[in-house]
C-alpha positions as CSV (number, residue, x, y, z in Angstrom):
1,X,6.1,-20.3,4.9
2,X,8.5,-20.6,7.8
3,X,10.5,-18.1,10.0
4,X,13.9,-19.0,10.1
5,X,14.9,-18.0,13.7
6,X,14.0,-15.2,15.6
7,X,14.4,-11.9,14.3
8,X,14.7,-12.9,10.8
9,X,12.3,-12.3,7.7
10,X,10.2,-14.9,6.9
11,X,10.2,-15.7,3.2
12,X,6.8,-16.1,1.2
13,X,6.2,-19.5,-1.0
14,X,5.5,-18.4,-4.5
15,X,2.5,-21.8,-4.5
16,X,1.1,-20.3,-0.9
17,X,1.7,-17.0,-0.6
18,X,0.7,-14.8,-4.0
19,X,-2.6,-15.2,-5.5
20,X,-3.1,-13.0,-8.6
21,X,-5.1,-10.4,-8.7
22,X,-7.2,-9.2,-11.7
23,X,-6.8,-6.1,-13.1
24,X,-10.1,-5.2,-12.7
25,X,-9.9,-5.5,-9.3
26,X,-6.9,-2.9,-9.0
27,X,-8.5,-0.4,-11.6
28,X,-12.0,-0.5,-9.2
29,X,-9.5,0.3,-5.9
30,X,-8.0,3.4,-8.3
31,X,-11.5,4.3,-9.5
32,X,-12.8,4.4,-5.3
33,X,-9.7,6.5,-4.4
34,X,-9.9,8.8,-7.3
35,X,-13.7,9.4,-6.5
36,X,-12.7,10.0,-2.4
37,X,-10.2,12.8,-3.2
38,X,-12.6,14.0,-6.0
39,X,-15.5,14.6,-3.0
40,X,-12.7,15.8,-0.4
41,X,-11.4,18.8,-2.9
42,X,-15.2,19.9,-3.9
43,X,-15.7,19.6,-0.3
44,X,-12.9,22.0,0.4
45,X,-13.6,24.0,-2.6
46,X,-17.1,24.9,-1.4
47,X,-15.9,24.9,2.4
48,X,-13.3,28.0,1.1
49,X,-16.5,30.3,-0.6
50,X,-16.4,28.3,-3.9
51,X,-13.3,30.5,-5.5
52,X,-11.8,29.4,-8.9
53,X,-8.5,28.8,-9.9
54,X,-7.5,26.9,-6.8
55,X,-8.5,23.4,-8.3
56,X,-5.1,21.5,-8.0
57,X,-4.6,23.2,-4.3
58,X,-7.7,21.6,-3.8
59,X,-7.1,18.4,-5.1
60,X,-3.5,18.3,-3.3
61,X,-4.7,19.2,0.3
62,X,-7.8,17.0,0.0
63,X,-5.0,14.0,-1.2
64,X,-2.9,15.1,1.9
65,X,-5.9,14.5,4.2
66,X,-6.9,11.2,3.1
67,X,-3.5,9.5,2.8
68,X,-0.8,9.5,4.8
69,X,2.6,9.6,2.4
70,X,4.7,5.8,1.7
71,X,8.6,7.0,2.1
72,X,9.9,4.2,-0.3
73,X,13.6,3.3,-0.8
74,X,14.3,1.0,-4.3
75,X,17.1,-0.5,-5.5
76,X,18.2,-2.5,-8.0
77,X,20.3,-5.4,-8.6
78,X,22.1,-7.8,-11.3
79,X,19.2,-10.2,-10.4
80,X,16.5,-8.5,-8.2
81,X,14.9,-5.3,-7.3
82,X,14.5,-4.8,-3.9
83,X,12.4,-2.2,-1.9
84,X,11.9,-0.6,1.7
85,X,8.8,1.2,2.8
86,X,7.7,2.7,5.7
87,X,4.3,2.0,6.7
88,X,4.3,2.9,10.4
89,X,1.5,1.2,12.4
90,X,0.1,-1.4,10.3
91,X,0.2,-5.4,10.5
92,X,0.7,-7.3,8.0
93,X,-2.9,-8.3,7.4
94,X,-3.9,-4.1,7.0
95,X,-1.9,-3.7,3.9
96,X,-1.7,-5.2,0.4
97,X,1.0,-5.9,-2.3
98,X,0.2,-5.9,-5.7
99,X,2.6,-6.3,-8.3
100,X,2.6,-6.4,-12.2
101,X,5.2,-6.8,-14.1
102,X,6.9,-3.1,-14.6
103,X,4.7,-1.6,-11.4
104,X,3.8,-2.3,-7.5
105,X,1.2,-1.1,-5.9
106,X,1.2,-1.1,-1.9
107,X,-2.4,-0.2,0.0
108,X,-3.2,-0.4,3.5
109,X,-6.3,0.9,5.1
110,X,-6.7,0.7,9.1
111,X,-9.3,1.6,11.4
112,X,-9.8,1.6,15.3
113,X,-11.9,2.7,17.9
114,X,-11.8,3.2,21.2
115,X,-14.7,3.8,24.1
116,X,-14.9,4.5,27.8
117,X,-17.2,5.8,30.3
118,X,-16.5,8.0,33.4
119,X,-20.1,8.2,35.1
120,X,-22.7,8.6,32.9
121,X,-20.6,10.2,29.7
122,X,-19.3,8.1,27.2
123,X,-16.5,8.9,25.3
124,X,-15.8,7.2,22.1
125,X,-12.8,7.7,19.4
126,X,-12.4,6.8,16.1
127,X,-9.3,6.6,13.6
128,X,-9.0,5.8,10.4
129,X,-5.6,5.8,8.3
130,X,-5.3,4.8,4.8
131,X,-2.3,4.5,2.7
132,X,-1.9,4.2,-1.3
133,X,1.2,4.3,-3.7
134,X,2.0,3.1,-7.2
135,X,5.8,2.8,-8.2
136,X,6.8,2.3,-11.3
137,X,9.8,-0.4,-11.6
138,X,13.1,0.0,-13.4
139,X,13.4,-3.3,-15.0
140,X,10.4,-6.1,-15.2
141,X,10.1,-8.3,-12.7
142,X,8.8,-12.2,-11.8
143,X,6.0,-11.2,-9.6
144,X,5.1,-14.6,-8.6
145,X,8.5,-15.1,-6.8
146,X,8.2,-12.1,-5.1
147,X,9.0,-12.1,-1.0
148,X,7.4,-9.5,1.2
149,X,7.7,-8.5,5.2
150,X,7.2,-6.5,7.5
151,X,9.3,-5.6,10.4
152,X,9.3,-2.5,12.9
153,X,7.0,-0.8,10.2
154,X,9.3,-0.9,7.6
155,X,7.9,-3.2,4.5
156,X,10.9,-5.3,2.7
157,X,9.6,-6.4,-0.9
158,X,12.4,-8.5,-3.2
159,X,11.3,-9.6,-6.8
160,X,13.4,-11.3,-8.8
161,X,13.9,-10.0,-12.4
162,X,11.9,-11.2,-15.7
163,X,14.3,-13.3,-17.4
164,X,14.6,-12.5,-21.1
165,X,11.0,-13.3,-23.0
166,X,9.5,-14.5,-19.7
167,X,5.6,-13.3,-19.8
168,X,4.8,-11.9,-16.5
169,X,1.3,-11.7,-14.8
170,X,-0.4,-10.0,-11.5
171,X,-0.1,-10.8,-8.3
172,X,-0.7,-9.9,-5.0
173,X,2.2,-10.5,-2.2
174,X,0.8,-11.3,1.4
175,X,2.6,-10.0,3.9
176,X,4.1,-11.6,6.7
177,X,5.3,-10.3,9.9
178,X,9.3,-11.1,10.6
């Protein structure tokens, strides 16, 4: 792994950079969000005088409220799909890149805090932002060879295409700075 100058991306080495990443793994992180929204929409279901018929306004504003949206621009070449997304505010250690062959999945969860004291009151802040999207990809892909950076919080991901026959596993991308 090596930057190539400054300002430029800095491409990930398929033997350093990806590790794969059992499916189990990902299905657990779909299983904790799932159950998150689940308590956030009963939560605002009984905050609202527990009326029915609102279930998926429920479920919708409680999704809203635990993560913020991934704008993502795809595109797809001869050889390559390629994809921009805009994750605002995070480092490239606060977000993860999983790919599978036909699908990506891009998480990032962040947290800070924040404490001073005028006299003898403290005040203390806390924030906590959490982002989570699956795409769906229009051709398969070689996830291994996958490149991945970040750069004025816009993520760049390039994977090369499955050749013909190739079987394809998991893995996850780190992400480097550029």
């Amino acid at each position: 792994m090596s930057e190539k100058g400054t300002g430029t991306q800095t491409a990930l080495e398929p033997a350093t950079s990806a590790k794969v990443v059992q499916p189990e793994a990902l299905f657990h992180r779909m299983n904790e969000i799932h159950d998150a929204i689940a308590r956030r929409a009963f939560e605002i279901f009984a905050g609202e005088g527990w009326i029915t018929g609102r279930d998926l306004d429920n479920w919708f504003k409680a999704e809203a409220e635990l993560f913020h949206p991934v704008h993502v621009n795809m595109s797809e070449t001869d050889d390559a799909v390629r994809m921009q997304a805009e994750v605002p505010g995070f480092s490239p250690k606060e977000l993860e890149v999983t790919i599978e062959p036909g699908r990506v999945t891009i998480s990032g969860k962040k947290e800070s805090s924040e404490e001073h004291k005028e006299g003898k009151t403290v005040y203390r802040e806390q924030c906590s932002s959490e982002i989570f999207r699956v795409l769906d990809l229009p051709a398969e892909v070689e996830a291994a060879k996958a490149t991945a950076t970040l750069k004025n919080g816009v993520l760049a991901l390039s994977v090369p295409k499955a050749k013909e026959g190739k079987k394809a596993g998991t893995t996850k991308v780190e992400v480097k700075a550029a």
